[in-house]
C-alpha positions as a Markdown table, in Angstrom:
| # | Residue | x | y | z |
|---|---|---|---|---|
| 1 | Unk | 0.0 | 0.0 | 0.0 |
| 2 | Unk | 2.8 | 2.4 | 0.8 |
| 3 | Unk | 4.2 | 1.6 | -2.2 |
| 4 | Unk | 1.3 | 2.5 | -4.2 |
| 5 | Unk | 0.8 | 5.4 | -2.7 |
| 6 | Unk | 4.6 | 6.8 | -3.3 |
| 7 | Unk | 3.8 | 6.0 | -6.7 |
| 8 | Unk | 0.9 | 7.8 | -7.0 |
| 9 | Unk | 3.1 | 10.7 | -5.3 |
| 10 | Unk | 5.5 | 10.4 | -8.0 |
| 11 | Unk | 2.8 | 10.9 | -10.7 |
| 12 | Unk | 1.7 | 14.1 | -9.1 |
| 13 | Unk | 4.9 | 15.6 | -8.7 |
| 14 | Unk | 5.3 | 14.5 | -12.7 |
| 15 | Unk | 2.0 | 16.2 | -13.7 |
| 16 | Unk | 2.9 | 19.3 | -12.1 |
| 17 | Unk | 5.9 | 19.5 | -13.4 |
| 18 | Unk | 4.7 | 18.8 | -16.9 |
| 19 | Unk | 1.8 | 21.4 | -15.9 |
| 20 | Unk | 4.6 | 24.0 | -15.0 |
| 21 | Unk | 6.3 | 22.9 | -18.1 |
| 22 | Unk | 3.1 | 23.5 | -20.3 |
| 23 | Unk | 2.5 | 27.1 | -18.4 |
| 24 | Unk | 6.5 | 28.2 | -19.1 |
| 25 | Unk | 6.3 | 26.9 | -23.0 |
| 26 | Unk | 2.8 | 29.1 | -23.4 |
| 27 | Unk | 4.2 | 32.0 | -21.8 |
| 28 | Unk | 7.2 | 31.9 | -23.8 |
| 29 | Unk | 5.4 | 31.3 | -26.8 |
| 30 | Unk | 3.2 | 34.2 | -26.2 |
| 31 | Unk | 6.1 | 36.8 | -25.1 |
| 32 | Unk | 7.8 | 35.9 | -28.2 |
| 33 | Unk | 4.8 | 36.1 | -30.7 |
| 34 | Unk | 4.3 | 39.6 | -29.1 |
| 35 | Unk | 7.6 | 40.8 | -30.7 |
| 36 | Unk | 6.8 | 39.6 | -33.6 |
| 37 | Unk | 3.8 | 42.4 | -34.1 |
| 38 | Unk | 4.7 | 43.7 | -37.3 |
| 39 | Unk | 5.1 | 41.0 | -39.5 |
| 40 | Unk | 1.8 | 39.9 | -37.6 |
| 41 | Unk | 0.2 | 42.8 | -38.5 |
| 42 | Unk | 1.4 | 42.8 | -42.1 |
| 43 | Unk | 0.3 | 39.4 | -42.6 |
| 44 | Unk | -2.9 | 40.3 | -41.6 |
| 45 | Unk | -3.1 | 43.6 | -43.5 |
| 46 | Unk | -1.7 | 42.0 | -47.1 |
| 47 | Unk | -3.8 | 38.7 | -46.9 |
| 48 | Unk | -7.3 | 40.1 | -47.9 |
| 49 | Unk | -6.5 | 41.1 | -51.2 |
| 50 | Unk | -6.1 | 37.7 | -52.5 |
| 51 | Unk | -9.8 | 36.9 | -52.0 |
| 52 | Unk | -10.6 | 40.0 | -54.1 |
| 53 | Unk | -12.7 | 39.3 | -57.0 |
| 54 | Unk | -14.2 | 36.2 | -55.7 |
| 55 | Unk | -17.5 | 35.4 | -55.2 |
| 56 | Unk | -19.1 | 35.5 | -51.5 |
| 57 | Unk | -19.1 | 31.9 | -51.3 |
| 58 | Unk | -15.6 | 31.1 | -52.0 |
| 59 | Unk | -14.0 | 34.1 | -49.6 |
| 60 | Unk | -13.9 | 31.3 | -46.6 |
| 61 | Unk | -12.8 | 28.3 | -48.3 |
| 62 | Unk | -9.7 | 30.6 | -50.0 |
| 63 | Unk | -9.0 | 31.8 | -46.5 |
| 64 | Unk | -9.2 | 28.7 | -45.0 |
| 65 | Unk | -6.7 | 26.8 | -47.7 |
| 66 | Unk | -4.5 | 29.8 | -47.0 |
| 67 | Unk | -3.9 | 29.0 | -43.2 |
| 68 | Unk | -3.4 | 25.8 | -43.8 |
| 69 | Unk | -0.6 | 26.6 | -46.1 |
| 70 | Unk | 0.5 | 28.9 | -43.4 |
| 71 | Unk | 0.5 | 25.9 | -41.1 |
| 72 | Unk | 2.8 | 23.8 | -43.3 |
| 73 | Unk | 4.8 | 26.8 | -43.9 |
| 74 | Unk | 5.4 | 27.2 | -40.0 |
| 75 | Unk | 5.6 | 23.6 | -38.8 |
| 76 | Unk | 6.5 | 21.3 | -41.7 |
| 77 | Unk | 9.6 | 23.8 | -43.0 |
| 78 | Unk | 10.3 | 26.6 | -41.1 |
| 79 | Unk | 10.0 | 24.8 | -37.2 |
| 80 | Unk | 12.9 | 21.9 | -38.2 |
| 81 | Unk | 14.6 | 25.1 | -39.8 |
| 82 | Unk | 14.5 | 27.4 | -37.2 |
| 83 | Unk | 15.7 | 24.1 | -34.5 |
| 84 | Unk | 18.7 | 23.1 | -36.5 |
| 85 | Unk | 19.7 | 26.5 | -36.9 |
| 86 | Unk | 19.8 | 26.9 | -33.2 |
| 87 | Unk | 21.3 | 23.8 | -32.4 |
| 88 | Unk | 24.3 | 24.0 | -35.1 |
| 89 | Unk | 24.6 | 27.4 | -36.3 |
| 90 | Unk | 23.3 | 30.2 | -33.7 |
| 91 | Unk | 25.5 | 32.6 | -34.9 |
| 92 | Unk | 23.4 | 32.7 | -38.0 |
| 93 | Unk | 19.9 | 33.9 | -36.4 |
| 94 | Unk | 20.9 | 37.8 | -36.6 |
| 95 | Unk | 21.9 | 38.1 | -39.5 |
| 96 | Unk | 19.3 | 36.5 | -40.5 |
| 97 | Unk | 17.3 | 38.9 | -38.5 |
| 98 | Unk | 18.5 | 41.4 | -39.9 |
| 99 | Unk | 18.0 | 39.9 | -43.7 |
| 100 | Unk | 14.1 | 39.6 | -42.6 |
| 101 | Unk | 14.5 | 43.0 | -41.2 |
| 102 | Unk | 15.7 | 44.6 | -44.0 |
| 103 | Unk | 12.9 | 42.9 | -46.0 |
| 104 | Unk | 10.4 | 44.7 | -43.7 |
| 105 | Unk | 11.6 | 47.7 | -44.4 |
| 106 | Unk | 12.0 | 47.3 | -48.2 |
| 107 | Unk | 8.2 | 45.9 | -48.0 |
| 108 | Unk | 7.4 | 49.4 | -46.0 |
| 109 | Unk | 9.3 | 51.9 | -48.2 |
| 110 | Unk | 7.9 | 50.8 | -51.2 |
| 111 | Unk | 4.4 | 50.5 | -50.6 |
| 112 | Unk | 5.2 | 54.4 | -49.9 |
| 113 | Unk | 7.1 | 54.8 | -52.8 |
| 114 | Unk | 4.4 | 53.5 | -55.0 |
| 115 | Unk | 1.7 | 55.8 | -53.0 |
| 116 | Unk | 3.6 | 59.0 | -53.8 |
| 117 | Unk | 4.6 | 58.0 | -56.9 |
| 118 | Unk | 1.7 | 55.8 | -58.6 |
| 119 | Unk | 2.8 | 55.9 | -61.9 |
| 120 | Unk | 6.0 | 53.9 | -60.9 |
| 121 | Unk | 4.1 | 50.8 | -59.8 |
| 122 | Unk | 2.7 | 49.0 | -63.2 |
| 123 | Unk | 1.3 | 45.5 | -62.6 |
| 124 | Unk | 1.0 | 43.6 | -66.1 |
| 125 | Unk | -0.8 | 40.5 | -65.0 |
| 126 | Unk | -1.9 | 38.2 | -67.3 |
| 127 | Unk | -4.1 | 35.2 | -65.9 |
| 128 | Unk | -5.3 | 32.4 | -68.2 |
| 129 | Unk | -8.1 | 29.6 | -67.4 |
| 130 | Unk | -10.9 | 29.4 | -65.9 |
| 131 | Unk | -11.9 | 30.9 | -62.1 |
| 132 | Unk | -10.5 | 27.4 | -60.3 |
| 133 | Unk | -7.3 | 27.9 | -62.3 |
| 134 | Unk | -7.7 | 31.5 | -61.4 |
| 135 | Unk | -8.5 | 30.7 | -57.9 |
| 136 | Unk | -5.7 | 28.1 | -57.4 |
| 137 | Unk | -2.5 | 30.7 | -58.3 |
| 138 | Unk | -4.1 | 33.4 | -56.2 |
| 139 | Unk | -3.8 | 30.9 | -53.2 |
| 140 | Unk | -0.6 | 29.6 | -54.2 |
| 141 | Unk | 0.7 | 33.0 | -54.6 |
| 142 | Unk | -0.4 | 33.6 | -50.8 |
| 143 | Unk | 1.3 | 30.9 | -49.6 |
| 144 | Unk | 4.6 | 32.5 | -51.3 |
| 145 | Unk | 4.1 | 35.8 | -49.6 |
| 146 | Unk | 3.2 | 33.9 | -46.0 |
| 147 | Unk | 6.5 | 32.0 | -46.1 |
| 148 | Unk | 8.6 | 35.1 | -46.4 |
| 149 | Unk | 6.4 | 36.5 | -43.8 |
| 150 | Unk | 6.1 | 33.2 | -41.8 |
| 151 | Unk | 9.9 | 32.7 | -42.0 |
| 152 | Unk | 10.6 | 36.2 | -40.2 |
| 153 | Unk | 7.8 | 35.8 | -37.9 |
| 154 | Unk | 9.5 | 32.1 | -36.7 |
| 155 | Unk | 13.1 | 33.8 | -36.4 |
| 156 | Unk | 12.2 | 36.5 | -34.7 |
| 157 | Unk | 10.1 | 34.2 | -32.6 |
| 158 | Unk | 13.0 | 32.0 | -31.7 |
| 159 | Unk | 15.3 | 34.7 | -31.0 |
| 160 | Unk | 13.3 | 35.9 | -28.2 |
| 161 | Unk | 13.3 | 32.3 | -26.7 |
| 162 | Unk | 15.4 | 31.3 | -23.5 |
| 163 | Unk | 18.5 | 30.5 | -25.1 |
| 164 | Unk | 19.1 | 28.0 | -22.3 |
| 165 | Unk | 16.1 | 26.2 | -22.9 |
| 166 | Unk | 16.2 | 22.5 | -24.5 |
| 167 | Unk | 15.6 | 21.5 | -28.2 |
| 168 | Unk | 12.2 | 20.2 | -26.8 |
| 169 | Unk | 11.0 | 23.5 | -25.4 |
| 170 | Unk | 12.0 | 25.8 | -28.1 |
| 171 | Unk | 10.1 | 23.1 | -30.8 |
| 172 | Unk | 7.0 | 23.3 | -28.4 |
| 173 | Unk | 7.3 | 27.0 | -27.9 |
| 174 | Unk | 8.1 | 27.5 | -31.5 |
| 175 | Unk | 4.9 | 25.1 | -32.3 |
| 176 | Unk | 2.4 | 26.6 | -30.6 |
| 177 | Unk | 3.4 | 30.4 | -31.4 |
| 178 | Unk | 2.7 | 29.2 | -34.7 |
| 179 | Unk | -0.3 | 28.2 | -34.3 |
| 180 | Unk | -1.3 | 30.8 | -32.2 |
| 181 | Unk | -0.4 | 33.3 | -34.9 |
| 182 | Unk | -1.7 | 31.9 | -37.8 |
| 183 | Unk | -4.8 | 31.7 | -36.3 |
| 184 | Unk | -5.0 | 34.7 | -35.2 |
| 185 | Unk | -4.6 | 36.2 | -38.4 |
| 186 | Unk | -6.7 | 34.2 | -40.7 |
| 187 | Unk | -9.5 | 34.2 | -38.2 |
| 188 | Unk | -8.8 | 38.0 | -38.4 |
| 189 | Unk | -8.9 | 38.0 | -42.0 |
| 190 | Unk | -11.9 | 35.7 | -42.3 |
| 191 | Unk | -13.8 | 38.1 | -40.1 |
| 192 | Unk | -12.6 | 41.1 | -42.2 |
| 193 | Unk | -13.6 | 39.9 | -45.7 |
| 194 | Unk | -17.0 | 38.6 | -44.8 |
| 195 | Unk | -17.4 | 42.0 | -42.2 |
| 196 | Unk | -19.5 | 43.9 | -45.5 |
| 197 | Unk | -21.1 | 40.3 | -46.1 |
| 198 | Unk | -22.3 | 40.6 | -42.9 |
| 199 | Unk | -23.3 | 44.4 | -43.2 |
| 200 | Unk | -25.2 | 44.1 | -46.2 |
| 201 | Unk | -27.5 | 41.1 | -44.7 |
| 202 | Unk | -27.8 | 43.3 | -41.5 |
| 203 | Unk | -29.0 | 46.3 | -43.7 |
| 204 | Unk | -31.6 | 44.2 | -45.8 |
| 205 | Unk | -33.0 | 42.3 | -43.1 |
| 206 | Unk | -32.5 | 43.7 | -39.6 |
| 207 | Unk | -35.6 | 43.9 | -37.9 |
| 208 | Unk | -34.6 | 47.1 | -36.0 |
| 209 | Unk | -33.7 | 50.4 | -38.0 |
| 210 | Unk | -30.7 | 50.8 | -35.3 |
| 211 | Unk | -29.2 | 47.2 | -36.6 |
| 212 | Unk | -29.6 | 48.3 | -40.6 |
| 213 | Unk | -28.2 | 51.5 | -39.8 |
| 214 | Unk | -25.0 | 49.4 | -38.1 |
| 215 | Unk | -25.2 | 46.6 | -41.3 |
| 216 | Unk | -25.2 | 49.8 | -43.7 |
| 217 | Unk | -22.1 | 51.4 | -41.5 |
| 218 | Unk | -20.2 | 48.2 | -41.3 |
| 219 | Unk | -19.9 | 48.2 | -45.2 |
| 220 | Unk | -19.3 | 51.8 | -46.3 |
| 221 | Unk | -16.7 | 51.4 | -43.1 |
| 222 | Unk | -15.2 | 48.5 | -44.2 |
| 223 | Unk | -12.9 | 50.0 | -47.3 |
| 224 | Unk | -11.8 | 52.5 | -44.5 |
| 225 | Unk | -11.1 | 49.6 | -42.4 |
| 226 | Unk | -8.8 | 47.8 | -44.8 |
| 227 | Unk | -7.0 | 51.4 | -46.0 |
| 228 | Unk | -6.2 | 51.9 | -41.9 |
| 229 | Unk | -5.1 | 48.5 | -41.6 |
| 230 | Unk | -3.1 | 48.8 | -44.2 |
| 231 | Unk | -1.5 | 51.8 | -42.9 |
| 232 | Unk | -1.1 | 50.4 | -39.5 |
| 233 | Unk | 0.7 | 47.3 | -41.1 |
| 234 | Unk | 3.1 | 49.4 | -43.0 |
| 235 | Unk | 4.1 | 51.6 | -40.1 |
| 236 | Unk | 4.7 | 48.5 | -38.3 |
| 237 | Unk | 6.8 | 46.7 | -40.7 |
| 238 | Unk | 9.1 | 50.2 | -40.8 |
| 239 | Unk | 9.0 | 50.5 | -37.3 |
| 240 | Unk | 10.0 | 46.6 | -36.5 |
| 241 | Unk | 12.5 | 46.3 | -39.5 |
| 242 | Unk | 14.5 | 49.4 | -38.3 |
| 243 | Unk | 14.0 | 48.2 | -35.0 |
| 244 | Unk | 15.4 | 44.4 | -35.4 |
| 245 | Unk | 18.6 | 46.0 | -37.9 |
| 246 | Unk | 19.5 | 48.3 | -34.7 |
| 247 | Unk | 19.6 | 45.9 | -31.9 |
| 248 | Unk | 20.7 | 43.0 | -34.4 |
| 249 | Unk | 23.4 | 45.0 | -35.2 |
| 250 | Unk | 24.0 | 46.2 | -31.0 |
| 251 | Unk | 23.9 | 41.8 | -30.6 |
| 252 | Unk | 26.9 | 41.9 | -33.0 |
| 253 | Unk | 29.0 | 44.7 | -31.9 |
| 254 | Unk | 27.7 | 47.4 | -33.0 |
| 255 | Unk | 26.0 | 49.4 | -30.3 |
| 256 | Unk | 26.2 | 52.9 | -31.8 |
| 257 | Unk | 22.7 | 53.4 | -33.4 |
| 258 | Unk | 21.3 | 51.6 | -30.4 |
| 259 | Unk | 22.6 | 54.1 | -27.9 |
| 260 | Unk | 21.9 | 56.8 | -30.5 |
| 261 | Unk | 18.0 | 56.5 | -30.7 |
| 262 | Unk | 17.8 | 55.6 | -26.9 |
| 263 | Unk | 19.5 | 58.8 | -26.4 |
| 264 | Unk | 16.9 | 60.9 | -28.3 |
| 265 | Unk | 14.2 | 58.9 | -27.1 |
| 266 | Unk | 15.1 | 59.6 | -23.8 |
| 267 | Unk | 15.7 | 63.3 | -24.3 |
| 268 | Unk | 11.9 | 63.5 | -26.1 |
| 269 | Unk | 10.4 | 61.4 | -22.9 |
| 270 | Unk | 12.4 | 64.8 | -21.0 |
| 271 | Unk | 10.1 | 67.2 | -22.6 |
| 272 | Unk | 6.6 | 65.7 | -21.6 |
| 273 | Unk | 5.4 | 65.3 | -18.0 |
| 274 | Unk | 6.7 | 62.5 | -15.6 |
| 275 | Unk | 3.8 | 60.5 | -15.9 |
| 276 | Unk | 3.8 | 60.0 | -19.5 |
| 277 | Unk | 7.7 | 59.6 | -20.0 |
| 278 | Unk | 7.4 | 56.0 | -20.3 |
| 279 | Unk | 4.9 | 56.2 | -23.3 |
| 280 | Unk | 6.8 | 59.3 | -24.7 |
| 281 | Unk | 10.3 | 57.6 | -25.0 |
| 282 | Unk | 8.7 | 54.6 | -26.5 |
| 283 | Unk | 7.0 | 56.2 | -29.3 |
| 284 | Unk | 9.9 | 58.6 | -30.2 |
| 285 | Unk | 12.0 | 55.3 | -30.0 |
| 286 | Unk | 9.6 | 53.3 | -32.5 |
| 287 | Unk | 9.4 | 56.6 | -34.6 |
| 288 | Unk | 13.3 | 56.8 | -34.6 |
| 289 | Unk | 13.4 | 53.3 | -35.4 |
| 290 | Unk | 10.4 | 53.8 | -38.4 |
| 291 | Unk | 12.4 | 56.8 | -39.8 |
| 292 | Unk | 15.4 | 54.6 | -40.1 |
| 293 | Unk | 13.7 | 51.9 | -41.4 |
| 294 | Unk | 12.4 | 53.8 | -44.5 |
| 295 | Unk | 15.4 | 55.3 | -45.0 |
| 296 | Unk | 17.0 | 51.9 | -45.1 |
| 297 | Unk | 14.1 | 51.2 | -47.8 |
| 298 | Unk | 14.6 | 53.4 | -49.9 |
| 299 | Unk | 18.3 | 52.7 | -50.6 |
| 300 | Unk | 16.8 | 48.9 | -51.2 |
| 301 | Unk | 14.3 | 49.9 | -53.4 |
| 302 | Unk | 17.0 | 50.5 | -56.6 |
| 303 | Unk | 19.2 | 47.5 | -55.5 |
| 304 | Unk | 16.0 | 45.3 | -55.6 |
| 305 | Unk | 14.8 | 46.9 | -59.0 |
| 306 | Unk | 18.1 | 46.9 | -60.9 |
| 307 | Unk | 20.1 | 44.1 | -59.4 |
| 308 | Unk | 19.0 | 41.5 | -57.3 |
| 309 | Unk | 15.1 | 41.3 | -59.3 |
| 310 | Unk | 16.6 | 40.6 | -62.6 |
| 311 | Unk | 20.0 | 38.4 | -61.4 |
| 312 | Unk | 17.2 | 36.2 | -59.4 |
| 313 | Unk | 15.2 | 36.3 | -62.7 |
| 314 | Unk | 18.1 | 34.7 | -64.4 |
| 315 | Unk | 18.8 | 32.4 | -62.6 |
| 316 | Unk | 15.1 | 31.2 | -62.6 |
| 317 | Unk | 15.5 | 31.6 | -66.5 |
């Protein structure tokens, strides 16, 4: 009987101690997801375009065979990735931070570029086939832009992980930030492109004037929506590219633009009162870090256009 009963002491203690374990890898998973806002919020911002065009009734089923492709991007390919590279080649993850950074901030600058300058941005798409055919490249080419995305989001994601913490715990932790992102954007998206769906039913058959007035807000809103969301996910990018090059680039030895916008961030947080210094010195910060950012992508614009576009078009043949 005493033995029984230590054993059943011993599984306690175990399921504690996996419980703790689960707790840690959430709240690691979540901490790290957090830093990863921008590409979050890019991801969510870029997405809805691709069911454009569509009927109604295939909006979901796009959005849905677009997670799932975001899934396989972030578990089948990128997790293994992400694991090895910490295991065998640490070194690697900032400056391959800093790749995915500058990528944000190319992303950012141009969309800018191409708002100021509209006649610089021509799109020659030609599309043959019918609407499955149609439908099938759209998703395809979603699931190109999410891995670029996806691949960022994971590195950032696993930079911001314990570094002490076992193979085990950054693939769980890795894992379910994942999944925790993913769907929270596509179950963001999914509500944002059937929102005017939604509106339009509300307006035609609400029984109460105050919910047709709502249905007929939600969809003259909604094109507002998606032009604020837009500009929310490009300030982000800019803000979190510039932000990841200057403390990538503190990680490697280089600590002067670090202590440089710190510096002025601080001096800005001097010139507000004491209870908002916190929040003052972290938007000038993010500001500093934006301004730097767009500067940054706006040198990469020409490189983009005039070398590295057409070499990896020849190579590609």
């Amino acid at each position: 009987m005493s033995g029984l009963l230590a054993l059943l002491d011993d599984v306690a203690a175990i399921a504690k101690l996996a419980a703790a374990s689960v707790d840690d890898i959430a709240s690691q998973a979540a901490k790290a997801s957090a830093k990863a806002a921008g590409a979050v919020i890019d991801d969510a911002a870029v997405t809805p375009k691709y069911v454009q065009g569509f009927e109604p009734k295939r909006e979901l089923p796009i959005v849905w065979r677009i997670a799932r492709g975001s899934i396989f991007n972030k578990l089948v390919i990128l997790l293994p990735a992400a694991l090895l590279l910490s295991a065998f080649a640490p070194w690697l993850i900032y400056p391959l931070l800093m790749l995915g950074g500058a990528y944000l901030c190319f992303e950012g600058a141009e969309k800018i570029w191409h708002l100021i300058h509209p006649s610089s941005h021509h799109v020659d798409i030609h599309i043959e086939g019918d609407k499955a055919h149609l439908e099938e490249q759209k998703i395809q080419g979603a699931i190109k832009t999410d891995f670029i995305l996806s691949a960022e989001i994971m590195t950032i994601i696993l930079s911001n992980l314990d570094a002490d913490a076992n193979i085990w715990f950054q693939g769980a932790a890795l894992a379910l930030a994942g999944v925790m992102i993913t769907a929270a954007v596509y179950g963001s998206v999914a509500i944002i492109v059937k929102a005017d769906d939604v509106g339009l039913h509300m307006a035609d058959r609400g029984r109460l004037g105050l919910t047709r007035a709502l249905g007929r807000w939600i969809v003259v809103g909604m094109p507002w929506f998606l032009k604020f969301l837009m500009i929310v996910g490009t300030a982000a990018m800019l803000w979190v590219g510039g932000q990841i090059i200057i403390h990538s680039l503190a990680v490697m030895g280089w600590h002067g633009p670090e202590h440089w916008v710190h510096d002025l961030a601080v001096a800005a947080a001097d010139r507000v009162p004491e209870n908002w210094h916190a929040v003052a010195e972290w938007v000038a910060g993010a500001g500093l870090a934006g301004v730097l950012g767009l500067l940054l992508g706006f040198v990469l614009i020409p490189l983009v256009q005039f070398v590295i576009a057409p070499v990896w078009k020849a190579v590609r043949g």
